[in-house]
C-alpha positions as CSV (number, residue, x, y, z in Angstrom):
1,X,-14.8,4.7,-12.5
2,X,-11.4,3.8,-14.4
3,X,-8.6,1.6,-14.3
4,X,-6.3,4.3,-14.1
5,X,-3.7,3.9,-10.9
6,X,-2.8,6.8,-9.5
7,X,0.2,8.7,-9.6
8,X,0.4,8.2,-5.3
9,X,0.1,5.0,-5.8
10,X,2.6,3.8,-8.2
11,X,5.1,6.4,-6.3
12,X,4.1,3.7,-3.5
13,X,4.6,0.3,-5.4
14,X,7.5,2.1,-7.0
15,X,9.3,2.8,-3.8
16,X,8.9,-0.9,-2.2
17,X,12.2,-2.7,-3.7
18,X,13.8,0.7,-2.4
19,X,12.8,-0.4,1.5
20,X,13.0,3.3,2.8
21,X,10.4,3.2,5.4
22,X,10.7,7.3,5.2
23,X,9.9,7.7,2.3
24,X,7.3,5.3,2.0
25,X,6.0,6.9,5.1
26,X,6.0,10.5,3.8
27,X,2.9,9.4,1.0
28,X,0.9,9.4,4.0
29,X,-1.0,12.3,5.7
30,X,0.1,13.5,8.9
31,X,-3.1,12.0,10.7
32,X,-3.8,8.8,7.9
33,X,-5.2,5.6,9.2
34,X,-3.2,2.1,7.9
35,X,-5.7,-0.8,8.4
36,X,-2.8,-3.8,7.7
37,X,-3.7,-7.3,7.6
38,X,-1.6,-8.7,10.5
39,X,-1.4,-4.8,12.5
40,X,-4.2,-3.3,15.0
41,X,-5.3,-0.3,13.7
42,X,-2.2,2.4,13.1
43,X,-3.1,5.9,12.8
44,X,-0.9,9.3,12.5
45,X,2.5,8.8,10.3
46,X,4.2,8.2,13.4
47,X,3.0,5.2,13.7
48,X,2.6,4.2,10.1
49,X,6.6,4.4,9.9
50,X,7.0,2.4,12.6
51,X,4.7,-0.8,10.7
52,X,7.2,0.3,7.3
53,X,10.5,-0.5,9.1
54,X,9.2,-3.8,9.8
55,X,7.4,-4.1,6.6
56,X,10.4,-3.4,4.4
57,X,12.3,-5.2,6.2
58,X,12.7,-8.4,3.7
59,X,14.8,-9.6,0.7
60,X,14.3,-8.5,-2.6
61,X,10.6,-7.3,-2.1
62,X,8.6,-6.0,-5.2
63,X,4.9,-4.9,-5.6
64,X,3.3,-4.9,-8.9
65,X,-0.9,-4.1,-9.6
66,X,-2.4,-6.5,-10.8
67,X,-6.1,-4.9,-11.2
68,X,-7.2,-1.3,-10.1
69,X,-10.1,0.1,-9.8
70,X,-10.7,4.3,-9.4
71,X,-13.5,6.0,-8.2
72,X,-13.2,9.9,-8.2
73,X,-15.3,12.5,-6.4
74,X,-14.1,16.0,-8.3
75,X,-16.2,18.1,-5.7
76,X,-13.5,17.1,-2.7
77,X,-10.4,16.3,-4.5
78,X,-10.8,12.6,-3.7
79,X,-9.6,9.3,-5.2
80,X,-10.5,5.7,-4.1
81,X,-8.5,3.4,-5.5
82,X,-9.3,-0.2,-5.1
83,X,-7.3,-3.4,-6.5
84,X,-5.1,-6.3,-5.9
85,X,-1.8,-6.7,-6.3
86,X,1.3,-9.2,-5.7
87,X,4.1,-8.6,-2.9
88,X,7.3,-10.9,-4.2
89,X,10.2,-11.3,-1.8
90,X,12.7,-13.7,-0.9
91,X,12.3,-15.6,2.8
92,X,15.0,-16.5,5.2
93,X,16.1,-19.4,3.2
94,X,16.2,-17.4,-0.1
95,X,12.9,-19.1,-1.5
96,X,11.0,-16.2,-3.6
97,X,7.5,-16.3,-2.1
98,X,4.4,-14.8,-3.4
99,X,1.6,-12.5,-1.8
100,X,-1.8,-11.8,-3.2
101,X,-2.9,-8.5,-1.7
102,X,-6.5,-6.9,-2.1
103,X,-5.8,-3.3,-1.1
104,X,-8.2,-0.1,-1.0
105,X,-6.5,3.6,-0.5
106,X,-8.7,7.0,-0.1
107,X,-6.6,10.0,-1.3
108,X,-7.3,13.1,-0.7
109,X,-4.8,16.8,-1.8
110,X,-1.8,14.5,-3.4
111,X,-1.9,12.2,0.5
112,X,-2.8,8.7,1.2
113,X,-6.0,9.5,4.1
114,X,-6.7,6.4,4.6
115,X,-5.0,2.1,3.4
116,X,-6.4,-0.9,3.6
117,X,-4.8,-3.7,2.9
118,X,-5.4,-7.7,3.1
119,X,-4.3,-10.9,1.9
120,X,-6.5,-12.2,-0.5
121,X,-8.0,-15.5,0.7
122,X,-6.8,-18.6,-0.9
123,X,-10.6,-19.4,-2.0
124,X,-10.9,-16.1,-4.0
C-alpha cells in the first residue's frame, strides 16, 4: 500500500472545475460501473456521461484529496485507490458549500473499471 494518488485520478479531480462531462467521461472504460451516492447503479460510459452532465452541472465546483490510500496488484495491472476527498461548489444562492466524499476506484490498463463514491456520514 501507499499514499500515492494516481495519475487517472488526479486527471479526474483535475478536470472537475473544467465541467466537461466528455472528458470526464472518457477516464472511464467502455463497460465501467459508477456506484454514485444519490444514482442507481450506472454501468457502460454511456451512461456514466449521462450522471457527468448533471454532475458538473454546478457553480465553481472543485475536488481536492484529502487522504488516499493505494493498493496495487502488479500481476494484473491493477490499482485500488481508496480515500476521501472534498467537492466545493457554489449553490443557487451563491453560498460555497462543502462535500465530504469517501470514494474507492479500481483501475485497470490506464481506465477507471470500476467508482464508488459516497458522502461521508456526518458521524464519521
Amino acid at each position: 500500500m501507499n499514499k500515492r494518488v494516481p495519475k487517472i485520478i488526479q486527471k479526474w479531480v483535475s478536470l472537475i472545475p473544467e465541467g466537461n462531462p466528455k472528458a470526464q467521461a472518457s477516464l472511464y472504460s467502455n463497460n465501467a460501473v459508477l456506484l454514485a451516492t444519490f444514482e442507481p447503479m450506472l454501468v457502460g460510459r454511456r451512461q456514466i456521461l449521462g450522471y457527468m452532465v448533471e454532475f458538473l452541472d454546478k457553480d465553481n465546483m472543485t475536488c481536492e484529496i484529502m487522504r488516499n490510500v493505494t493498493q496495487i496488484d502488479e500481476d494484473r495491472d491493477t490499482l485500488i485507490s481508496s480515500g476521501i476527498y472534498l467537492f466545493s461548489f457554489d449553490d443557487e444562492d451563491g453560498d460555497r458549500q462543502e462535500v465530504l466524499a469517501r470514494y474507492t476506484y479500481v483501475i485497470n490498463e490506464g481506465r477507471i473499471i470500476t467508482h464508488h463514491s459516497s458522502v461521508v456520514p456526518e458521524n464519521e
